[in-house]
C-alpha positions as semicolon CSV with decimal commas, in nm:
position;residue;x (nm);y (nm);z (nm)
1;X;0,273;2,849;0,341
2;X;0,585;2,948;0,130
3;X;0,922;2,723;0,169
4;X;1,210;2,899;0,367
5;X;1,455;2,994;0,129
6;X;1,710;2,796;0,295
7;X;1,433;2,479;0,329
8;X;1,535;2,134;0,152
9;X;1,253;2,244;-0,078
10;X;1,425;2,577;-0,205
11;X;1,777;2,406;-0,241
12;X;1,658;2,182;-0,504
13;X;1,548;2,210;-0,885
14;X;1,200;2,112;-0,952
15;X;1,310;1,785;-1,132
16;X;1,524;1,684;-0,832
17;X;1,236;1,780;-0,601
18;X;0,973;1,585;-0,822
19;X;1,262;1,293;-0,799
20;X;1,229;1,296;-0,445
21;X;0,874;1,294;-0,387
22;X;0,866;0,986;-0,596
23;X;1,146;0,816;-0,450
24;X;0,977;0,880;-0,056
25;X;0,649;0,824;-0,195
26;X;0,740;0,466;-0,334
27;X;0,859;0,364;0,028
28;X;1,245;0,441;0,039
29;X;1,378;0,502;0,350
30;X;1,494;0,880;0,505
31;X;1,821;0,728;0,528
32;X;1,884;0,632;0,126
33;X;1,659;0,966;0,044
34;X;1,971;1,144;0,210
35;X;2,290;0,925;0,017
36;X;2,082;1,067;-0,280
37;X;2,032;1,378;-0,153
38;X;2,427;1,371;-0,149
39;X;2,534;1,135;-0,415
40;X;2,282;1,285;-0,728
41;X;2,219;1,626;-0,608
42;X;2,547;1,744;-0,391
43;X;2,241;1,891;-0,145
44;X;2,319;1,782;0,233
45;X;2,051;1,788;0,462
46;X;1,925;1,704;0,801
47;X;1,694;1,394;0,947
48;X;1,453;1,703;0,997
49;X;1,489;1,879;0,744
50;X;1,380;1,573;0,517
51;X;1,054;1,520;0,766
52;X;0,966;1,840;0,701
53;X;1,006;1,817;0,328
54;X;0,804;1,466;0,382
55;X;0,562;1,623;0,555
56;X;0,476;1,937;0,292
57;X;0,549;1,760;0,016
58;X;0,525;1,389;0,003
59;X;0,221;1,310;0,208
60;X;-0,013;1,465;-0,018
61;X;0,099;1,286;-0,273
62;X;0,073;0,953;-0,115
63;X;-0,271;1,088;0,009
64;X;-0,353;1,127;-0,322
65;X;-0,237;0,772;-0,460
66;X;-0,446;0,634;-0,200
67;X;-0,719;0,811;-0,274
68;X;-0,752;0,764;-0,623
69;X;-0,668;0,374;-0,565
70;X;-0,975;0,399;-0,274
71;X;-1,193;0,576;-0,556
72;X;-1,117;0,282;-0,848
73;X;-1,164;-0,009;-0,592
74;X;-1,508;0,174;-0,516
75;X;-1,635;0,194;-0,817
76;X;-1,528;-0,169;-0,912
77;X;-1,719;-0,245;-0,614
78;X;-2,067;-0,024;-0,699
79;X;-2,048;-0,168;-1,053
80;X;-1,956;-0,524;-0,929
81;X;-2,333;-0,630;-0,904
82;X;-2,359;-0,949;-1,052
83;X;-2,082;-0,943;-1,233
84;X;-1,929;-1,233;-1,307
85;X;-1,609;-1,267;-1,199
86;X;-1,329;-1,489;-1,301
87;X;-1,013;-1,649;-1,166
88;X;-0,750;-1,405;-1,317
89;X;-0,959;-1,106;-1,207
90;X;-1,044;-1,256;-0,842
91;X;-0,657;-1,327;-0,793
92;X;-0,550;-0,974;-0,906
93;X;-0,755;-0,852;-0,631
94;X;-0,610;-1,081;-0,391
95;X;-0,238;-0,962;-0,528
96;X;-0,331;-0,567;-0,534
97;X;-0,505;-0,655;-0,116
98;X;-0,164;-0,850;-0,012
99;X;0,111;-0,537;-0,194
100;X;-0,170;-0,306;-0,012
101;X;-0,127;-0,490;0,332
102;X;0,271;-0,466;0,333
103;X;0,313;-0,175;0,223
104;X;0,400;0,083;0,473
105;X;0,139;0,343;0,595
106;X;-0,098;0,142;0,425
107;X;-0,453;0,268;0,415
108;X;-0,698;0,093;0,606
109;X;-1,016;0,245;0,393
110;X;-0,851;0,093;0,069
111;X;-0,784;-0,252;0,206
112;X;-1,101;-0,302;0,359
113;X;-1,239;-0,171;0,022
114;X;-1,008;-0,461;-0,172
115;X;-1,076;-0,710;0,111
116;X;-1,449;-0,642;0,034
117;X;-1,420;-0,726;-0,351
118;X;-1,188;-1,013;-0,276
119;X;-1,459;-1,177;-0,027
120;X;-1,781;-1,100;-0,273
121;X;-1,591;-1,268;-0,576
122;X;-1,508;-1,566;-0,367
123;X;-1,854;-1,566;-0,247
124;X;-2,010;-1,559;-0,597
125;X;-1,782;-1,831;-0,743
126;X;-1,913;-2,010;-0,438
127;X;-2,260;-1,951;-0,512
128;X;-2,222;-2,022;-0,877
129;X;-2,084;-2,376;-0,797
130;X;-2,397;-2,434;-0,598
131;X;-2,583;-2,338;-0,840
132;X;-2,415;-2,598;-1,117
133;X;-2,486;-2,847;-0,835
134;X;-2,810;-2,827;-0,788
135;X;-2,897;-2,806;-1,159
136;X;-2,657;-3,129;-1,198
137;X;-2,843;-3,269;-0,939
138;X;-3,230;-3,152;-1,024
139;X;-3,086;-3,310;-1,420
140;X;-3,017;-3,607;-1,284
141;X;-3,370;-3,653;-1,103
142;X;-3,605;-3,597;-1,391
143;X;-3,312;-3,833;-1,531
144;X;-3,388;-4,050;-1,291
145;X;-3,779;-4,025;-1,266
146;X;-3,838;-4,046;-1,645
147;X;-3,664;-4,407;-1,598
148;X;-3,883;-4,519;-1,294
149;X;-4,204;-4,403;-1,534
150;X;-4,080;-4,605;-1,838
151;X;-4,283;-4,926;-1,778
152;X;-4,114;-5,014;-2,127
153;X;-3,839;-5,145;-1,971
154;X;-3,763;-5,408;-1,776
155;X;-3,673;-5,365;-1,418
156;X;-3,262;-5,470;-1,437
157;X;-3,273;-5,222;-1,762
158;X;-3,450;-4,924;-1,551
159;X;-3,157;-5,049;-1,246
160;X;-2,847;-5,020;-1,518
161;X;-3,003;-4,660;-1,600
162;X;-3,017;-4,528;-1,286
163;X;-2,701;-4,687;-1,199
164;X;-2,577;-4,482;-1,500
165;X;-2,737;-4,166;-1,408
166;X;-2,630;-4,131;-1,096
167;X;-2,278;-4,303;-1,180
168;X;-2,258;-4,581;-0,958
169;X;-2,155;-4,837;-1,206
């Protein structure tokens, strides 16, 4: 559908326009949209006239953002796998999930998406410190048994030992 010729649309140049997009797609409020309207491009609108514009104009493009964001968090998630995932890059999805969850009109598919990778890379660090446990653990055993075997030693020498492996003194 083509713009009135008196619309908010029509009254501005394209670089304004493309100006305000941005500015009401990054989150600023109707009220500051319309002191610019004023103050930069010496356009005065209306409360509806702006929703209108917002509506045409500005929610695709936030559609889009999201979208796009949706799309990269999904294929970080489809090539996550077994990845194996760090501190710095676990905490950058916890910073990108928080900015997601205050930001207004926030979409729900995208920070369930985020929340996903956030809980899978906590999960794996989780199971990866299991995993050095138990091998610390299963190390210390043979450790442990290969002492008890030794009949070499005496039995205060094999006590010191496993005192040592298993750190108790």
């Amino acid at each position: 559908m083509k713009p009135r010729s008196d619309s908010l649309h029509s009254t501005l140049s394209s670089s304004q326009r493309d100006e305000l997009i941005r500015v009401l797609a990054d989150g600023a409020p109707y009220r500051e949209a319309l002191e610019w309207l004023d103050a930069e491009c010496q356009v005065k609108s209306s409360l509806g006239a702006l929703s209108n514009f917002y509506r045409s104009f500005v929610v695709p493009v936030i559609e889009e953002r999201r979208s796009f964001a949706a799309a990269q968090a999904t294929a970080l998630l489809e090539s996550a796998g077994a990845v194996d995932w760090d501190a710095a890059t676990a905490e950058k999805l916890r910073q990108i999930t928080f900015r997601e969850l205050n930001r207004d009109g926030a979409d729900i598919d995208s920070i369930k998406t985020l929340t996903t990778l956030v809980l899978k890379a906590s999960k794996q660090a989780v199971e990866e410190r299991k995993v050095a446990l138990l091998e610390a653990k299963a190390k210390q055993s043979d450790a442990a048994a290969a002492v008890l075997a030794d009949e070499t030693q005496t039995e205060e020498d094999r006590v010191q030992k496993l005192k040592e492996i298993f750190r108790m003194g």
